[in-house]
N, C-alpha and C positions, 0 to 999 in steps of 0.2 A: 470433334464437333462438326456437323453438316454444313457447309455454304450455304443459303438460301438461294442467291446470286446465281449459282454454280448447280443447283439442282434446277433451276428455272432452267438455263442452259442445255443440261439435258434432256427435261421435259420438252423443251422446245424442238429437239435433237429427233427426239421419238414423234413428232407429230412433223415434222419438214422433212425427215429421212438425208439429208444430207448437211455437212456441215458447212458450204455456203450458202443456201436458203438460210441456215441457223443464224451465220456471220449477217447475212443481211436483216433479218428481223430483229439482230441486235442493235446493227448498227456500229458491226467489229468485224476486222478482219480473221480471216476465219484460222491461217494460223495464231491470233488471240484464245480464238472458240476451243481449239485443240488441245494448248497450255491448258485453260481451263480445265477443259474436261480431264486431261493428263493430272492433272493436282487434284479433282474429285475422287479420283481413281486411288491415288497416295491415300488420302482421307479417310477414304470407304476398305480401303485395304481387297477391294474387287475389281477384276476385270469387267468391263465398263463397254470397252468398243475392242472389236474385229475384225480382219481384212475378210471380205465374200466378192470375190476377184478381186476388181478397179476398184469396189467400193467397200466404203464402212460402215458397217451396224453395230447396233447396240448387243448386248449379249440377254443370253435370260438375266440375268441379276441385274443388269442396266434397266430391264424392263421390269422389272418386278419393283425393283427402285423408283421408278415413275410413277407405278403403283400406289407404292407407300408415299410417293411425298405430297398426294393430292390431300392426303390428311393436314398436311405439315399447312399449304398453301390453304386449305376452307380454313383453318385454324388463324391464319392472317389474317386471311378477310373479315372475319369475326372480330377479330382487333381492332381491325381499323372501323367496323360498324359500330363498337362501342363508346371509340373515340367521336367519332359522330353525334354520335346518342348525347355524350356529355357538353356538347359545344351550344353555342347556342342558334337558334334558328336555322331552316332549311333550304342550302342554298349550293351554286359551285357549278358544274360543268361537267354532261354525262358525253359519254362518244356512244351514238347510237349507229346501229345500221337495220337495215329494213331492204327488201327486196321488190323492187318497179309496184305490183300491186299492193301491197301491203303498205309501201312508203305515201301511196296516193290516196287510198281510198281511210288508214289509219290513222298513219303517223301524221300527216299535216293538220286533220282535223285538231289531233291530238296537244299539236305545239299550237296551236291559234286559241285552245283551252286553259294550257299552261302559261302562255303567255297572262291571259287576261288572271289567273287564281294563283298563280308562283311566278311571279316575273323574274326572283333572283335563282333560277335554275335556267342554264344555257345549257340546249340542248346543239350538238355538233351532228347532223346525219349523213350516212355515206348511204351512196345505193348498192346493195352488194348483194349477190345470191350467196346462200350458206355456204357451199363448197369453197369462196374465198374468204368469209367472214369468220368462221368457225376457227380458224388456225389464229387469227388478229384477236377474239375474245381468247382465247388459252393466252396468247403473247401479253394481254394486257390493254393492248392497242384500243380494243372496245369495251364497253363495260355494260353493252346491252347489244345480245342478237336476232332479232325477230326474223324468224324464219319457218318453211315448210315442211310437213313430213307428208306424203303420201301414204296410202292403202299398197300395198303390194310391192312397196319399194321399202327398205331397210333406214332404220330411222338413222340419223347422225348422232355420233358415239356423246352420250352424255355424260361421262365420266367427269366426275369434279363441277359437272355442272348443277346450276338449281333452272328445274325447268316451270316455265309457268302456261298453261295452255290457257290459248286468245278464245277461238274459237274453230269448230270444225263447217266448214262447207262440203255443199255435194258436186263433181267432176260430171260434167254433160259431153255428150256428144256434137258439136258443132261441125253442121254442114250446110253447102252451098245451098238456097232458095229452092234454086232449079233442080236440085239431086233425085232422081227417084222415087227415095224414100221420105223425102222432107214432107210432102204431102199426109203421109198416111198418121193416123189421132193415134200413134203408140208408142210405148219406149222401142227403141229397136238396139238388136242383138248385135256384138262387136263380129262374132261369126259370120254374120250375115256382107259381112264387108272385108270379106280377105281379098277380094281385086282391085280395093281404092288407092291411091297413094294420100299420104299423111303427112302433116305438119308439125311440126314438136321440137322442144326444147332439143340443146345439143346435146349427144349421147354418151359426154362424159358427166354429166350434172342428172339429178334426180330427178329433172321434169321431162328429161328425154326418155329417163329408163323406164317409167310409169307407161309409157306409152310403147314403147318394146312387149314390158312383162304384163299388160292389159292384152295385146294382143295377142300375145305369146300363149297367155291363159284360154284366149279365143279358141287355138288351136294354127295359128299365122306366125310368120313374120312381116313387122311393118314394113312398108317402101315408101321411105324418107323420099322427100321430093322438095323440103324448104324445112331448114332450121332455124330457130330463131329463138330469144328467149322472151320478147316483147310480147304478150297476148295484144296487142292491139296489131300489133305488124300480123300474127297468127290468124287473128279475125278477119283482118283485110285480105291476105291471101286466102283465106277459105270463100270469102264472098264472090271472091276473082273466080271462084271454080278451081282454086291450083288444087286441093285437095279438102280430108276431114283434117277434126282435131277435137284436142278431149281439151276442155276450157273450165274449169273452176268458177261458182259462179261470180266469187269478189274480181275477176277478171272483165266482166260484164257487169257489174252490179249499176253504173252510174250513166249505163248509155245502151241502146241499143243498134245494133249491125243492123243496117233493113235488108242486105245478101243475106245473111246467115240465118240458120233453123235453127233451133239448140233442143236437144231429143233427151228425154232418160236413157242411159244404157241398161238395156234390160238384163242381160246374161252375169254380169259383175258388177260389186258394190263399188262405187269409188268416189273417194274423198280424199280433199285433202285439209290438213288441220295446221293452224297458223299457231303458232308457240313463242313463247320470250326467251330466250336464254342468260341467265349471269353465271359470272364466278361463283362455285357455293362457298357460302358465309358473305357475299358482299348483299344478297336480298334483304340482308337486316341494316343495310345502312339508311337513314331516312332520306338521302335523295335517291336513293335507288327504288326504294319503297311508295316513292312519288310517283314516281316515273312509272314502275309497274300497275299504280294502280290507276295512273289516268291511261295505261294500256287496256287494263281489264274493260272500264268504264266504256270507252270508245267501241269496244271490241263488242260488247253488249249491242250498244246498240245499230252496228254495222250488222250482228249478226240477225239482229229483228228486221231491216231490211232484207236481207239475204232469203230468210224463212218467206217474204212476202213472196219474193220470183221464183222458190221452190212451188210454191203453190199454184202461180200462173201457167208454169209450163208442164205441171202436173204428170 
């Protein structure tokens, strides 16, 4: 008979790569984590982990095993969404996280909503880009991810997840006032500016790479000149003249920069698109069900705003 416990354990193993990140997202010391996994191994009658030098991985069958037990874990979820279903009325405590724009321009409207129509759901939010959020929803830690996927950058592994999409925006080009091109009534080509220097997200996270592989598609590489993951901080250096930037418009939607132009890119489509993520099988539970659709809801009508400043800057 499988552990639950102990296959969580490993799944966690396969997405932290190491068994002290693992020990600390338990909240064990990590030879605890190795026992463990050492008695899954007795269990499953398979080798599990392997020395590859200093370090330890998983093996094929450890990972194929992660595989299979994401059935075992939506199958949980399911359980407990039914136990839900049968109780009475809708209520308890989600752990959300949301990332700097999406927490501002969605989520608060969001809980100021829910406050006044479901008062007995507390909602908990962290500000978190997906790259450290994503690893805390598999853990458990969250039980709601809203997050970004870009156009040209590789989505985040959905595996075991249920995804729900917000909505999708259009990526502009932002530049200083004073720029040469800011003047001219066109979208303008990312080609056209292989000699600028650029501002963008850090280039281990996906709001950095977009702006690498946007350029990269140009036929350039970018020259980082300010990183930062703040679109407001981004806006303000671009008005300073430090450099461009490709800006989302729910980045801008509630305020305008009087420094900055904001241009269509003409040569590449780019967008980026705001998503929910849960545990699959926990979307059938009614507070989660709550929760996603005062997401939907909000998300509507941020996106009718949105449509309006597509049209303005035309």
């Amino acid at each position: 008979m499988l552990n639950v416990a102990r296959l969580r354990l490993l799944r966690e193993f396969a997405n932290r790569k190491t068994i002290a990140a693992t020990a600390d997202a338990f909240f064990m010391s990590p030879s605890a984590v190795s026992q463990q996994l050492s008695t899954l191994e007795r269990e499953t009658g398979l080798e599990l982990l392997k020395k590859e030098g200093r370090n330890v991985i998983l093996t094929d069958a450890a990972l194929q095993l992660v595989k299979d037990s994401e059935e075992i874990f939506s199958a949980l979820e399911k359980a407990e969404a039914q136990v839900s279903l049968m109780s009475e009325g809708v209520g308890g405590t989600i752990e959300l996280s949301a990332f700097p724009t999406a927490a501002c321009r969605i989520i608060v409207p969001m809980l100021v909503r829910l406050r006044e129509t479901t008062p007995n759901i507390a909602l908990h939010v962290s500000d978190l880009e997906p790259e450290v959020a994503l690893p805390m929803l598999r853990a458990e830690d969250l039980d709601v991810m809203v997050y970004y996927d870009w156009t040209l950058v590789p989505s985040i592994p959905s595996q075991g997840l249920a995804i729900t999409e917000l909505l999708s925006e259009r990526v502009y080009l932002a530049m200083p006032k004073d720029h040469p091109l800011a003047g001219q009534n066109r979208p303008i080509a990312l080609s056209e500016l292989e000699n600028e220097s650029w501002i963008a997200g850090l280039e281990s996270t996906s709001m950095g790479a977009v702006v690498q592989a946007a350029t990269g598609r140009a036929g350039f590489d970018a020259n980082y000149r300010f990183q930062t993951m703040d679109f407001e901080v981004i806006l303000t250096a671009v008005a300073a003249g430090l450099g461009l930037a490709l800006v989302p418009s729910l980045g801008f939607s509630e305020q305008r920069h009087g420094g900055v132009v904001f241009k269509r890119v003409a040569d590449i489509e780019l967008r980026r698109t705001i998503k929910a993520a849960v545990r699959k099988g926990s979307e059938q539970t009614p507070l989660t069900r709550v929760v996603l659709g005062a997401l939907r809801d909000i998300s509507d009508e941020v996106h009718q705003r949105l449509e309006k400043i597509d049209e303005e800057i035309g």
